[in-house]
C-alpha positions in Angstrom: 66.0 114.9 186.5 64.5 117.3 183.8 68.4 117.9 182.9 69.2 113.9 182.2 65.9 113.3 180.4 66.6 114.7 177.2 70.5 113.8 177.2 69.1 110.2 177.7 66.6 110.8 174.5 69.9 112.0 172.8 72.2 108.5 173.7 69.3 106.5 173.1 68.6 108.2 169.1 72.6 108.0 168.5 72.7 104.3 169.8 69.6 103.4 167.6 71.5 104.9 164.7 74.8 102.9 165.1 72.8 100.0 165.4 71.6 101.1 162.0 74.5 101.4 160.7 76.6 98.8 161.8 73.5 96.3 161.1 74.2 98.1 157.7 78.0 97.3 157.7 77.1 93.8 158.6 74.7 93.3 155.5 77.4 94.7 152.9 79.7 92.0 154.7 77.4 89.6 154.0 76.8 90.3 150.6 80.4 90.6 149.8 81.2 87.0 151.7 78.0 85.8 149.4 80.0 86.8 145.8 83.4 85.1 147.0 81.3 81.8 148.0 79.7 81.7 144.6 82.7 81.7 142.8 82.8 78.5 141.1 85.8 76.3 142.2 88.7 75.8 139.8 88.0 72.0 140.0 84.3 72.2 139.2 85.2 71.5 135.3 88.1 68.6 135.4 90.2 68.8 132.2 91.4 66.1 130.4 95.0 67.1 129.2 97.1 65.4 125.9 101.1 64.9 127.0 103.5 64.4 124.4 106.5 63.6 125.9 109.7 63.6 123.2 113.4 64.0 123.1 116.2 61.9 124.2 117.1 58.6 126.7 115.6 60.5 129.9 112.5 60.7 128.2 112.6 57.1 126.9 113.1 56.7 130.4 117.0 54.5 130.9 118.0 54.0 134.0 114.4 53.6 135.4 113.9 50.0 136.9 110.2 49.9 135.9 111.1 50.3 132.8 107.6 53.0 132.1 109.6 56.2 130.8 111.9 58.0 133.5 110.6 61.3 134.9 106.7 61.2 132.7 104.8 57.9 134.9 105.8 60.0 137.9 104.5 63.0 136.4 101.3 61.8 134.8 100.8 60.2 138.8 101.6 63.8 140.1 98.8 65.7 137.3 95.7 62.9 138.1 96.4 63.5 142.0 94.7 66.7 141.3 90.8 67.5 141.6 91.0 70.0 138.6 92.7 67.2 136.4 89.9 64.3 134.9 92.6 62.3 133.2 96.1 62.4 131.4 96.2 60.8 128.2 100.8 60.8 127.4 102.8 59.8 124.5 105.6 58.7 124.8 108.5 59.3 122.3 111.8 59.4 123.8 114.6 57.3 121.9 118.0 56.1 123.9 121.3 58.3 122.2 119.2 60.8 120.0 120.9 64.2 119.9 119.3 67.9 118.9 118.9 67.1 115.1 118.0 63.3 115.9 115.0 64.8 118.1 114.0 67.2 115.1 113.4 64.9 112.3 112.1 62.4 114.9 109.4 65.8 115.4 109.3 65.6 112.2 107.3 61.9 111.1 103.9 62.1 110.7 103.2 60.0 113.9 104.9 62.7 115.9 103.6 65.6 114.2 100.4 64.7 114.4 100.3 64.0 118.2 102.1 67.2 118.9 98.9 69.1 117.2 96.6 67.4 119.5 98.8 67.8 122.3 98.0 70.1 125.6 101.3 69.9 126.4 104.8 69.0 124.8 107.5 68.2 127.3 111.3 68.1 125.8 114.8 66.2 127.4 117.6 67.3 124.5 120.7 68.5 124.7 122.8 66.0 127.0 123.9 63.8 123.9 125.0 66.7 121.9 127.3 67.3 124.9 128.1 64.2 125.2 129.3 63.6 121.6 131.8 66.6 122.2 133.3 64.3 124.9 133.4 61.2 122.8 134.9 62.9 120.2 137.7 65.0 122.3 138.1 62.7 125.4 141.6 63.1 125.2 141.9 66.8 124.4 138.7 68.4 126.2 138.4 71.9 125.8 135.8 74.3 126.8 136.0 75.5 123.1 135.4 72.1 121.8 131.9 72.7 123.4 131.2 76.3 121.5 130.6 75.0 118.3 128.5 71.7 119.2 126.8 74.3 121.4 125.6 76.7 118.4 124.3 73.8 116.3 122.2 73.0 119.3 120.7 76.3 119.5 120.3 76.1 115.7 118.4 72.8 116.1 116.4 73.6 119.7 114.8 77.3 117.3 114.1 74.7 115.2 112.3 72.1 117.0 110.7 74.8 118.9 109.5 76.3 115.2 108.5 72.6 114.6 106.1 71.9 117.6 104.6 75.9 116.8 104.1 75.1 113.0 102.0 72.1 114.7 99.9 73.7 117.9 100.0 77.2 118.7 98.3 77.1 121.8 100.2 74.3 123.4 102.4 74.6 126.6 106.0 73.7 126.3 108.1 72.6 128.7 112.2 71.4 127.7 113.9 70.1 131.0 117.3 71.8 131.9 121.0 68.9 131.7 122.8 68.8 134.6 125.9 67.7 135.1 126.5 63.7 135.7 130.6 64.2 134.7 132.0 64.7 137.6 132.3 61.4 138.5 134.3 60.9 135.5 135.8 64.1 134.9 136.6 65.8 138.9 139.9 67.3 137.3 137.9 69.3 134.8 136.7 72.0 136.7 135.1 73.7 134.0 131.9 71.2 133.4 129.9 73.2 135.4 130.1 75.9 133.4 129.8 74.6 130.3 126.8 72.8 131.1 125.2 76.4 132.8 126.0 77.7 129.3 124.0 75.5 127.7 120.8 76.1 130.0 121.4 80.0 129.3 121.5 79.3 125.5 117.8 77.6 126.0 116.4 79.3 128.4 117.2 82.6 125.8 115.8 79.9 122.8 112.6 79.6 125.0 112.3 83.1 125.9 111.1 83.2 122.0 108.1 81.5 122.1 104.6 81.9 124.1 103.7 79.2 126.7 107.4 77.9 126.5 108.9 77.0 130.3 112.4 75.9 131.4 112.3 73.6 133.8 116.1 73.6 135.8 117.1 70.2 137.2 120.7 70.5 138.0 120.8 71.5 141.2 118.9 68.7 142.4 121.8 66.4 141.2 124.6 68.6 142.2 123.6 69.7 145.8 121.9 66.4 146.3 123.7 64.0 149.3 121.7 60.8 147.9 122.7 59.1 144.7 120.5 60.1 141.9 122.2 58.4 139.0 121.9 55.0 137.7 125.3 52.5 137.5 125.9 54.2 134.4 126.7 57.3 136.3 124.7 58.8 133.3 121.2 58.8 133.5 119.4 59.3 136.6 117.6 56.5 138.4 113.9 55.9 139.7 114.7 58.3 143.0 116.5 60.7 139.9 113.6 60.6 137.8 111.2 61.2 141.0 112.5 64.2 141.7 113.0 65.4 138.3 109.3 64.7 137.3 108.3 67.0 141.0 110.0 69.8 139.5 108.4 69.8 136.4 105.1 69.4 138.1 105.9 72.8 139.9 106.3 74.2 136.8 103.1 73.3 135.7 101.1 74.0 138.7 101.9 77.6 137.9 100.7 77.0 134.0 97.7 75.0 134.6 96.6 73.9 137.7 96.7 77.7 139.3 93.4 79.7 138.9 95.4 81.9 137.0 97.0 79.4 134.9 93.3 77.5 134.7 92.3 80.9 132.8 95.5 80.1 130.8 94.7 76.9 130.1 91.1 77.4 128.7 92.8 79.5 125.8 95.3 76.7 125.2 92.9 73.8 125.4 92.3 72.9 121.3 90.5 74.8 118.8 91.0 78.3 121.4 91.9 81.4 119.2 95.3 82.2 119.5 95.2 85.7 119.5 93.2 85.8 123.0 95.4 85.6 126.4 
């Protein structure tokens, strides 16, 4: 009995001083839990964010029954669904048939110019008339060279308009919608569409790759791999399931920019009168 008195003194000290230590474990826990908890939400501020939406017929929005603007009602639906978002003020300045150098001057006017400097974010639809006039203008000799040089005055004109919107807002996000391909309907025998048109999203994705807070958004698998019909009877321009979908993957896009903590952070240096210089 003399022999098991002190080992019990010895168990009782060592469980006293785990108890210590874990009850010490337990507060640091605590304390950490208590830092993460006081982090302040990203949707505690709502932002209101400036849309300028310009470029071509998807943007003025053909094909679309309600007759609002294509892909952007769906997008500016998609943006005020979330807490972080207080409102969406868009403009709107998409013309039916305007090609690359149509879309610059348009850039250009003062009315333009002037929304694109107050403007959070500029989203661009240009390119598919360009391609289109090579088809017009070759339908009965069409050659993947025909495409070439139509396709290097686009890239000419995109470095330009992308110079344009910079000259404007520095701080803005910019985001120019891929084409996809709406020939095969018309053209099945020409087997090289495809590849012309994967060209021409390689020559802007590489324009883009340029510029700070520039995003490509890629839209043509959605209307190749796609089982529904997307397109309006045109066979064209998409219609209102077309734009839908269009509009959801710009919204990923952005959700990555802006809507993100990360991108939130991003945002606050874009957001109007932030210093360029800081990231």
């Amino acid at each position: 009995m003399k022999f098991l008195f002190p080992i019990l003194i010895i168990i009782t000290s060592i469980l006293s001083s785990c108890s210590q230590i874990g009850q010490a474990e337990e507060h640091k826990y605590r304390k950490t839990n208590l830092v993460v908890k006081e982090k302040i939400p990203l949707d505690f501020f709502p932002r209101d964010i400036d849309v300028v939406a310009a470029g071509d017929s998807l943007t003025k929005g053909v094909g679309d029954s309600t007759e609002k603007g294509g892909y952007v009602p769906y997008l500016q639906s998609l943006l005020e669904d979330q807490k972080g978002i207080k409102g969406v003020q868009v403009h709107n300045y998409g013309v039916s048939g305007h090609r690359s150098d149509q879309v610059l001057s348009r850039l250009r006017s003062s009315e333009v110019s002037n929304a694109v400097s107050n403007a959070d974010l500029v989203i661009l639809t240009v390119g598919g008339n360009d391609v289109m006039k090579v088809i017009k203008d070759n339908f009965t000799d069409l050659q993947i060279s025909k495409f070439k040089k139509q396709k290097d005055k686009y890239e000419k004109n995109l470095t330009q308009i992308m110079n344009e919107i910079r000259a404007e807002n520095e701080n803005s996000v910019i985001v120019l919608i891929g084409l996809y391909n709406p020939f095969t309907k018309w053209f099945s025998d020409v087997q090289e569409m495809n590849e012309i048109i994967e060209d021409w999203n390689s020559t802007s994705q590489s324009v883009l790759s340029n510029y700070r807070n520039a995003y490509f958004v890629e839209v043509d698998e959605l209307f190749s791999s796609s089982s529904k019909e997307l397109l309006f009877k045109d066979y064209f321009h998409p219609n209102n399931e077309g734009y839908a979908l269009i509009a959801d993957n710009v919204y990923d896009t952005l959700h990555e920019v802006i809507l993100t903590e990360k991108g939130a952070q991003a945002f606050s240096a874009i957001k109007k009168g932030a210093n360029s210089d800081e990231e």
